[in-house]
Structures are given as C-alpha cells and as structure tokens.
Jmol script that loads the backbone (N, CA, C; Angstrom):
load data "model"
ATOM      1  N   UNK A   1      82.845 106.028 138.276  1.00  0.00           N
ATOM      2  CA  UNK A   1      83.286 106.881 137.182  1.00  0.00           C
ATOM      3  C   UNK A   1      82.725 108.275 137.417  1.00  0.00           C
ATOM      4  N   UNK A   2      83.761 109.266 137.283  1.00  0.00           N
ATOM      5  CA  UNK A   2      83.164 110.718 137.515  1.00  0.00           C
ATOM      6  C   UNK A   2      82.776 111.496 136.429  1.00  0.00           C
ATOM      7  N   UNK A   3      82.412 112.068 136.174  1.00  0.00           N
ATOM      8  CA  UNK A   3      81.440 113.048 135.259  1.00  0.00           C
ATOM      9  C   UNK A   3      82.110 113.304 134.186  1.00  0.00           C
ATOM     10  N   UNK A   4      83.511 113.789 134.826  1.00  0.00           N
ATOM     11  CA  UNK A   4      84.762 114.326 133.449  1.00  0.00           C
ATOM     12  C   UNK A   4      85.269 112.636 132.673  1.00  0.00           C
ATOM     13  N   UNK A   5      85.016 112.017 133.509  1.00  0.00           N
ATOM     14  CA  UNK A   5      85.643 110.610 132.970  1.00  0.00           C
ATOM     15  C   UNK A   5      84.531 110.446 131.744  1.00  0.00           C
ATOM     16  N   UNK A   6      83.267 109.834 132.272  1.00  0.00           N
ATOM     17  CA  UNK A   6      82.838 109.531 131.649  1.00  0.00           C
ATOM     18  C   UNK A   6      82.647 110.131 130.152  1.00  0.00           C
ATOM     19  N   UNK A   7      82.178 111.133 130.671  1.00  0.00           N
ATOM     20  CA  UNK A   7      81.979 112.845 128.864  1.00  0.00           C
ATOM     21  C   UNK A   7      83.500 112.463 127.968  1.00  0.00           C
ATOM     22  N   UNK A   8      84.578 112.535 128.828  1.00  0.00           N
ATOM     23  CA  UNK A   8      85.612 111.831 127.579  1.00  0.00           C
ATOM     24  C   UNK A   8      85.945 110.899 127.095  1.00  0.00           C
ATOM     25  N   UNK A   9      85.598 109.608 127.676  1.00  0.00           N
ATOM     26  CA  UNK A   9      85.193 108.040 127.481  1.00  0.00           C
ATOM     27  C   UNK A   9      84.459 108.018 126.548  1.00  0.00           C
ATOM     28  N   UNK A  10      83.079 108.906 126.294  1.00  0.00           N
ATOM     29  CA  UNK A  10      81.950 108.758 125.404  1.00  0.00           C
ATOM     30  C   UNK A  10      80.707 107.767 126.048  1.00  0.00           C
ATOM     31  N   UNK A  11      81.853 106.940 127.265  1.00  0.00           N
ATOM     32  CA  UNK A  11      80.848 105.564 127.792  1.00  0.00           C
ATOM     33  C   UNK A  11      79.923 105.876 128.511  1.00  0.00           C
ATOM     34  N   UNK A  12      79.036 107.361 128.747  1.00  0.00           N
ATOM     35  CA  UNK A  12      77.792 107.101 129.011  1.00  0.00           C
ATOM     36  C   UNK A  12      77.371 108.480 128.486  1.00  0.00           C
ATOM     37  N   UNK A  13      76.223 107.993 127.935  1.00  0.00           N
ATOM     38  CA  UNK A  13      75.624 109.368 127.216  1.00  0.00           C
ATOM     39  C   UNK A  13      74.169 110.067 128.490  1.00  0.00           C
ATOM     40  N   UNK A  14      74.609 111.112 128.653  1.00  0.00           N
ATOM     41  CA  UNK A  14      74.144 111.876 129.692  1.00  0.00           C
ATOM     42  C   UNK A  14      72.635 112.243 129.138  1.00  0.00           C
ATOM     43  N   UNK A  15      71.830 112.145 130.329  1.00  0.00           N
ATOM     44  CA  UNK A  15      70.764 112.583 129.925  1.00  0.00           C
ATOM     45  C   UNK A  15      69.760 113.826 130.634  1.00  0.00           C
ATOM     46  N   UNK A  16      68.988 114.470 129.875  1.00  0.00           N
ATOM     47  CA  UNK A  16      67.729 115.445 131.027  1.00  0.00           C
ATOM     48  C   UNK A  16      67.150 114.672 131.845  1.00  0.00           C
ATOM     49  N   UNK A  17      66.388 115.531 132.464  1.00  0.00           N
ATOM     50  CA  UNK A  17      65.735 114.852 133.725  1.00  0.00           C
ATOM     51  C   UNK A  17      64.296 114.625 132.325  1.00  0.00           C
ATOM     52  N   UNK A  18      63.867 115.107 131.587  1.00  0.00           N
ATOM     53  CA  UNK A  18      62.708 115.054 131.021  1.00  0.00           C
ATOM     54  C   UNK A  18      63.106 113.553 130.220  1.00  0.00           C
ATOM     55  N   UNK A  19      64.318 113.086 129.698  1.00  0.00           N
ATOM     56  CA  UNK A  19      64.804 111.903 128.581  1.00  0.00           C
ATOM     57  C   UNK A  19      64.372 110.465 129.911  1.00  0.00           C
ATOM     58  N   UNK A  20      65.042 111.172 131.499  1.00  0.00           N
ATOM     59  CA  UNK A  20      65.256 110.145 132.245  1.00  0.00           C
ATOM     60  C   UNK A  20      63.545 109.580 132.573  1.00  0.00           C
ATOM     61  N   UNK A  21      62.995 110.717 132.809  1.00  0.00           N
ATOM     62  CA  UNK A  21      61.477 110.467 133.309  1.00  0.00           C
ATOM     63  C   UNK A  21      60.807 109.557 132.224  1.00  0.00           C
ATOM     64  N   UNK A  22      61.002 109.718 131.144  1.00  0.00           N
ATOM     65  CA  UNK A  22      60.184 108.759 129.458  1.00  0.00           C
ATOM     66  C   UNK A  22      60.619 107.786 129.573  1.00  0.00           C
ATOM     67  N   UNK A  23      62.018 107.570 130.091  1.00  0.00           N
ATOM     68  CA  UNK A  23      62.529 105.814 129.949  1.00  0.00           C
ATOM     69  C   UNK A  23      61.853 105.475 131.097  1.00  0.00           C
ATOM     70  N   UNK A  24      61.714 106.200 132.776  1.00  0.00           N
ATOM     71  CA  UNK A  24      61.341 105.092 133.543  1.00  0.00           C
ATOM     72  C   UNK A  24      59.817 105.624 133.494  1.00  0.00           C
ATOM     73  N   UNK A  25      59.346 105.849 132.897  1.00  0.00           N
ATOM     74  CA  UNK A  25      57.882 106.112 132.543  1.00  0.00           C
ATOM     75  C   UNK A  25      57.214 106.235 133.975  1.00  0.00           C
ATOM     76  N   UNK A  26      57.516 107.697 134.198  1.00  0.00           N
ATOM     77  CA  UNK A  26      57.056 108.318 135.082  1.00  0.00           C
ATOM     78  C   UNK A  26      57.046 109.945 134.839  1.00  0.00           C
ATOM     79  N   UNK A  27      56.786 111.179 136.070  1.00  0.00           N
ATOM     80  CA  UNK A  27      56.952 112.163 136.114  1.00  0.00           C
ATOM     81  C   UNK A  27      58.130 112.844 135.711  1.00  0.00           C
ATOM     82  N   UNK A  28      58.530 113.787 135.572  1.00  0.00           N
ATOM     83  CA  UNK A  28      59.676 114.580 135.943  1.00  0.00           C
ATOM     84  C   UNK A  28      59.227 115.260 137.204  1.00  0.00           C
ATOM     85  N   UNK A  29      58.064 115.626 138.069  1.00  0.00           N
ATOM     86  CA  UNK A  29      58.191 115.769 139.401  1.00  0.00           C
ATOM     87  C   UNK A  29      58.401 114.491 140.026  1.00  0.00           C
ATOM     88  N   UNK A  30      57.935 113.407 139.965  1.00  0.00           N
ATOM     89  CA  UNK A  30      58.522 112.312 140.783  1.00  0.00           C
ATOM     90  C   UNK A  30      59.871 112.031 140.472  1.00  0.00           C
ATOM     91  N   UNK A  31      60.284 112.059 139.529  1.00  0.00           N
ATOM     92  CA  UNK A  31      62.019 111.758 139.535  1.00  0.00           C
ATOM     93  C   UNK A  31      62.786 112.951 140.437  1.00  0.00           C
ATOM     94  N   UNK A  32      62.596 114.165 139.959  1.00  0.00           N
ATOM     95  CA  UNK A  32      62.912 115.245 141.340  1.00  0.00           C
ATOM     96  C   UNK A  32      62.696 114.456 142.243  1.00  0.00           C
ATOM     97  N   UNK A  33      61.430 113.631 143.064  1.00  0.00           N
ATOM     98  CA  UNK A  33      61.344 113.741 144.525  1.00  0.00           C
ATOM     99  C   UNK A  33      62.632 112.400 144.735  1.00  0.00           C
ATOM    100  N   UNK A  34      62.616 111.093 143.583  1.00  0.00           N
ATOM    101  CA  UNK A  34      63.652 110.162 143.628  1.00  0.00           C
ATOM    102  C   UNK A  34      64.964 110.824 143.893  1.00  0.00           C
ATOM    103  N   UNK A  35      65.719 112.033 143.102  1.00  0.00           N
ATOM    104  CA  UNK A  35      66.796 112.460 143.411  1.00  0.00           C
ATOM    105  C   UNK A  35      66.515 113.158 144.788  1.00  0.00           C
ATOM    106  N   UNK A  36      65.760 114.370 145.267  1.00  0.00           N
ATOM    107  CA  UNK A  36      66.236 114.416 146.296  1.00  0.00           C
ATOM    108  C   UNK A  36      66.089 113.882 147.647  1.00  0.00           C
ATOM    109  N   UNK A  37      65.454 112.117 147.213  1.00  0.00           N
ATOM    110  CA  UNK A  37      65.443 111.372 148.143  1.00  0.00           C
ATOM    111  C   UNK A  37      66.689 110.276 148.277  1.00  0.00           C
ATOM    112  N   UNK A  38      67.204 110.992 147.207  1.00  0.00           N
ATOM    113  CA  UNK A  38      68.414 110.054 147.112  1.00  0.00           C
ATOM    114  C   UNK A  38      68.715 108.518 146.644  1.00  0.00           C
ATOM    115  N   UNK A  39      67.511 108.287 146.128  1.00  0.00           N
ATOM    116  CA  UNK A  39      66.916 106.857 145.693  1.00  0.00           C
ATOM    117  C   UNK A  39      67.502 107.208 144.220  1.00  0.00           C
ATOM    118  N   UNK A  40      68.117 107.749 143.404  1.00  0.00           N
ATOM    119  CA  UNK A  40      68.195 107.759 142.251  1.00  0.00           C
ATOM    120  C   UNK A  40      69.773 108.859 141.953  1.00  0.00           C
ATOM    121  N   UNK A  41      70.894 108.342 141.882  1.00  0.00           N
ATOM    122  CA  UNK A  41      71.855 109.151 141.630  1.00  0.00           C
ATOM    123  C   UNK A  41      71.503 109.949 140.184  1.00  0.00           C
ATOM    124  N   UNK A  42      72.442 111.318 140.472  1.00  0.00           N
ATOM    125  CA  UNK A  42      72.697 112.265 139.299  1.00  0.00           C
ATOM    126  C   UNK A  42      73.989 112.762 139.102  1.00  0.00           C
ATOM    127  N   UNK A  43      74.290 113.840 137.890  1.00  0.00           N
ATOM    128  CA  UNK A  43      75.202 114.698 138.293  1.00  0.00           C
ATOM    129  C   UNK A  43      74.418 116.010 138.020  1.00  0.00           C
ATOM    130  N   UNK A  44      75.162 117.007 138.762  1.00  0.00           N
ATOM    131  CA  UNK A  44      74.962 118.109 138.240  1.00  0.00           C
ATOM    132  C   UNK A  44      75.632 119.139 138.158  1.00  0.00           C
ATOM    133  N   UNK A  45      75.670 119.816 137.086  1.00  0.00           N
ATOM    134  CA  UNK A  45      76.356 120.655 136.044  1.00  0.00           C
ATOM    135  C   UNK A  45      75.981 121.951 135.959  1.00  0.00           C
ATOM    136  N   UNK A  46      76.102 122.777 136.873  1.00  0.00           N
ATOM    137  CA  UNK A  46      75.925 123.801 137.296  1.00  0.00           C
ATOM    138  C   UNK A  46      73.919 124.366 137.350  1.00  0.00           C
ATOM    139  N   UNK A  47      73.367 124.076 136.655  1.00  0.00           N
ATOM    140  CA  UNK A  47      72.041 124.627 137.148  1.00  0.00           C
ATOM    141  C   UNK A  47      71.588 123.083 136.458  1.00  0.00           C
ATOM    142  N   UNK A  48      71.900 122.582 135.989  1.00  0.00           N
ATOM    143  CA  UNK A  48      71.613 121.166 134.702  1.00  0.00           C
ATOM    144  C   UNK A  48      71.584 119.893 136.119  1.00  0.00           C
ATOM    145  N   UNK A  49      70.781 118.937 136.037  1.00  0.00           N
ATOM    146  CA  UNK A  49      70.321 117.767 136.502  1.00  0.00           C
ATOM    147  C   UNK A  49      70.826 117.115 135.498  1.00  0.00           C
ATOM    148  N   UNK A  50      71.589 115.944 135.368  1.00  0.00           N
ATOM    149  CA  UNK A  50      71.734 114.854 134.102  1.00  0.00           C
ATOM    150  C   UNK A  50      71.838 113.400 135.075  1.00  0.00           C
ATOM    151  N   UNK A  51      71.161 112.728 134.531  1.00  0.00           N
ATOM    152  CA  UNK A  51      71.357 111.062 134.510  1.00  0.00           C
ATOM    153  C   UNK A  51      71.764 110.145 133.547  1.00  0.00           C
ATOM    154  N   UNK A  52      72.569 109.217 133.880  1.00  0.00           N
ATOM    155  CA  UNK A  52      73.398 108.064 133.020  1.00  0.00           C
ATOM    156  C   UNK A  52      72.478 107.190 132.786  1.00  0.00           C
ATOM    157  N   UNK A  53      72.743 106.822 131.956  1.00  0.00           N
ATOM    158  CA  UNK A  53      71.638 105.132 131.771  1.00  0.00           C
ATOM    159  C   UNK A  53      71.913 104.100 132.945  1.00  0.00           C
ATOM    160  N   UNK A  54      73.568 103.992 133.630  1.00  0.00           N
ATOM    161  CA  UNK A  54      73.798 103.272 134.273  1.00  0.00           C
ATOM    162  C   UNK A  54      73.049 103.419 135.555  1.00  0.00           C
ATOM    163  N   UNK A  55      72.892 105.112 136.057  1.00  0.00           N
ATOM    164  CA  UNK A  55      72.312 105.324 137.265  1.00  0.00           C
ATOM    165  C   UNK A  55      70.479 105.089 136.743  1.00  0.00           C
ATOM    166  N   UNK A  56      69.815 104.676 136.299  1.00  0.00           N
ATOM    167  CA  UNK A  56      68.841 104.313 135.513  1.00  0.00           C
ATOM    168  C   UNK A  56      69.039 102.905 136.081  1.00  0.00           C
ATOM    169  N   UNK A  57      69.475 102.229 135.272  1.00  0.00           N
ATOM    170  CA  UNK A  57      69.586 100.758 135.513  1.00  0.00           C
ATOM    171  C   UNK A  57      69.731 100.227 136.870  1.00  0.00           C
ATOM    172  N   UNK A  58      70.616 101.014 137.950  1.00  0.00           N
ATOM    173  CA  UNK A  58      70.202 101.104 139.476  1.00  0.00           C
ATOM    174  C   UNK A  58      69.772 101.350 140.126  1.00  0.00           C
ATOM    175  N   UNK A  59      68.717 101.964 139.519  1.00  0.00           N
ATOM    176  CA  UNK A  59      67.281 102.438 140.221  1.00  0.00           C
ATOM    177  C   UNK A  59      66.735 101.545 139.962  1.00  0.00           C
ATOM    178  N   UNK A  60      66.093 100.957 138.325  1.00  0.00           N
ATOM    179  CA  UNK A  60      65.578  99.582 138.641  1.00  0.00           C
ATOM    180  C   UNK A  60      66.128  98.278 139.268  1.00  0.00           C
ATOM    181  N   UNK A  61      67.061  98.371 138.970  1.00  0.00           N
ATOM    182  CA  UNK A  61      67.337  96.833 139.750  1.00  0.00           C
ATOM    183  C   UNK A  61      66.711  97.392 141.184  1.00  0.00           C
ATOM    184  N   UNK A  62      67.149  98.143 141.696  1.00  0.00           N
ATOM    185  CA  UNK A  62      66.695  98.372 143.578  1.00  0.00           C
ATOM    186  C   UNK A  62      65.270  98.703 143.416  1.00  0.00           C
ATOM    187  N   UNK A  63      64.624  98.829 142.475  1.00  0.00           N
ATOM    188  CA  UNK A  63      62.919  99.091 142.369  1.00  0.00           C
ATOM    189  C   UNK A  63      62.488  97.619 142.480  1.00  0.00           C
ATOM    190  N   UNK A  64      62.834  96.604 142.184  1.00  0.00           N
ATOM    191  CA  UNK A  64      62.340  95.223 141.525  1.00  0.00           C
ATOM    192  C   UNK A  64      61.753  94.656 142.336  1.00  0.00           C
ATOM    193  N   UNK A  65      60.785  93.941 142.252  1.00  0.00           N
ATOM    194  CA  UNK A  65      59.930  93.358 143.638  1.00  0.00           C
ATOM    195  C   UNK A  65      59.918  92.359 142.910  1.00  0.00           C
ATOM    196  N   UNK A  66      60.324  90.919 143.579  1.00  0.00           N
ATOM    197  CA  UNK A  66      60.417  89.856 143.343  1.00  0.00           C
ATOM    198  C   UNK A  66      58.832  88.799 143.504  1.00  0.00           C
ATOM    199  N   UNK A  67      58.723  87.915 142.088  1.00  0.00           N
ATOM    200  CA  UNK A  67      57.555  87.373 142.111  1.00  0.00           C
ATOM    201  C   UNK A  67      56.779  87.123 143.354  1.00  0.00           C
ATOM    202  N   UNK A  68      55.868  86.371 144.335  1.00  0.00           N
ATOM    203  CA  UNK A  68      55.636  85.812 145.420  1.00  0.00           C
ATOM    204  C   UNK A  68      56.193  84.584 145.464  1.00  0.00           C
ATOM    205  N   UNK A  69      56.829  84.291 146.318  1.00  0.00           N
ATOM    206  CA  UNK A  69      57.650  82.367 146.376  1.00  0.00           C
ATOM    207  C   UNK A  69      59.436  82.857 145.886  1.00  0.00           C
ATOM    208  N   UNK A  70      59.377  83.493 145.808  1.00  0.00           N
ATOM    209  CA  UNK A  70      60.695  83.771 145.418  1.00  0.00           C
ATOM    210  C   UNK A  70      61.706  84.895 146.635  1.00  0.00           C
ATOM    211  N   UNK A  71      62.943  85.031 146.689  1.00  0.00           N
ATOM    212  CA  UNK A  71      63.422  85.321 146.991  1.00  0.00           C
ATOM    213  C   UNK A  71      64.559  86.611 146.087  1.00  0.00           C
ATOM    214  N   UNK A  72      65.049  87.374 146.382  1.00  0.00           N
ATOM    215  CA  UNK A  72      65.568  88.328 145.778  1.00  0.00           C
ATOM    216  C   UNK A  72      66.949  88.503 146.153  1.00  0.00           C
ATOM    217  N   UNK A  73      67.762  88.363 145.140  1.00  0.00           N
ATOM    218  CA  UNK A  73      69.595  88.613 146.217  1.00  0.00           C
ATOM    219  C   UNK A  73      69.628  90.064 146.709  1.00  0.00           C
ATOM    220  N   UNK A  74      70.926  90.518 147.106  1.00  0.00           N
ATOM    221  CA  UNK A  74      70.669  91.901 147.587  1.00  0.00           C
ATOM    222  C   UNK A  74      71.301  92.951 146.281  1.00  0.00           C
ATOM    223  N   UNK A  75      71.951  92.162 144.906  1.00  0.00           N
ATOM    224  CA  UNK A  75      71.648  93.194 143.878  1.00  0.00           C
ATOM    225  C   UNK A  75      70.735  93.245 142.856  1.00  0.00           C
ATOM    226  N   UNK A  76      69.843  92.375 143.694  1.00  0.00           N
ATOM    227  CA  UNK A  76      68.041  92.752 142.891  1.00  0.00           C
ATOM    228  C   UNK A  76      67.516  91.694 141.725  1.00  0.00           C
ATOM    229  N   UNK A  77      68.505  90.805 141.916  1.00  0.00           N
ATOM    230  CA  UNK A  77      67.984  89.387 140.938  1.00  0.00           C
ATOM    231  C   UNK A  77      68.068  88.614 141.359  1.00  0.00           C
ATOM    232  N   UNK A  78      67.248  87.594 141.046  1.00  0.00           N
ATOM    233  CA  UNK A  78      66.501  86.152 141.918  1.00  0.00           C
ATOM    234  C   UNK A  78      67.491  85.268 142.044  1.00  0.00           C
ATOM    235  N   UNK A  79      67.561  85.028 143.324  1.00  0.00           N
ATOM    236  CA  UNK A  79      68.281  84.107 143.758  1.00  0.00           C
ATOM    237  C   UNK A  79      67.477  82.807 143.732  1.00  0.00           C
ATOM    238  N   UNK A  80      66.200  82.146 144.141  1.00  0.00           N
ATOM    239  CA  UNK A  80      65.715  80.645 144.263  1.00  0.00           C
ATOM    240  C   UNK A  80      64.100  80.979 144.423  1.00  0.00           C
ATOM    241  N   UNK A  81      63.725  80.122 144.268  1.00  0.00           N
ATOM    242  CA  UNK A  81      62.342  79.699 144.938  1.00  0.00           C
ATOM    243  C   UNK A  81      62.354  79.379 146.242  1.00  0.00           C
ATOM    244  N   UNK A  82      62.232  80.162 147.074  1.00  0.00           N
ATOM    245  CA  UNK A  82      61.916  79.720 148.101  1.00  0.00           C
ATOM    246  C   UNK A  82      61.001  78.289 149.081  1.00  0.00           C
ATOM    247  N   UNK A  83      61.394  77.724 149.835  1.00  0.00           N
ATOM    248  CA  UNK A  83      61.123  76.433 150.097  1.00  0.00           C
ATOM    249  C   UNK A  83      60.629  76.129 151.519  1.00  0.00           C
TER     250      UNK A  83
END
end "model"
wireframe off; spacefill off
backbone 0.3
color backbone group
C-alpha cells in the first residue's frame, strides 16, 4: 500500500519518528540509525519521516529472538520445539 492509498483509506494512521520511538521504546537516534539501515521501513513526505503501525509490527516480528529449544519460521513465529 502506497502513502496516497493509505492517507485516503484512513487504514493506517501515520506516525513521527518521536510517536514511533515511544511505542518501540527506544531512541529517536536509534530509530534514525534502523531507517537508514534499512531495518525499519518509512515514508517520507518531503522533509517529514512518518511510520505506519504496520511497518512497526515488521520490525518486531524480524526483531524476535526465539526462546532457546525452539525454532523460529522465517515470518518470525514459532514454528516447534525443536528435537
């Protein structure tokens, strides 16, 4: 979904880089270094940084480190106990 889609959908409410940093309870310099490491999609809106909740939610899932004994699928939720 692209930027114009979404803003007229209503289906994702855009956020600052300062709203995004409080939910994943971290910096706003470390979220900078996540975007321009590319570990963390954005859009941006002429001088404006904004993040979706959705691009949020795919940063954690790909953050997730799976218990010890366990195994992890490759979109970031447990597949088994390993054996």
């Amino acid at each position: 979904m692209d930027i114009a889609n979404a803003i007229q959908s209503g289906a994702a409410e855009l956020m600052s880089r300062q709203q995004a940093a409080k939910m994943l309870h971290i910096s706003v310099r470390f979220l900078d270094d996540l975007i321009s490491e590319r570990k963390i999609g954005c859009y941006r809106v002429g001088t404006r940084v904004l993040l979706s909740p959705r691009q949020i939610s795919q940063f954690q899932a790909s953050a997730e480190v799976a218990p010890a004994g366990q195994e992890r699928s490759p979109q970031g939720g447990k597949v088994s106990d390993a054996q």
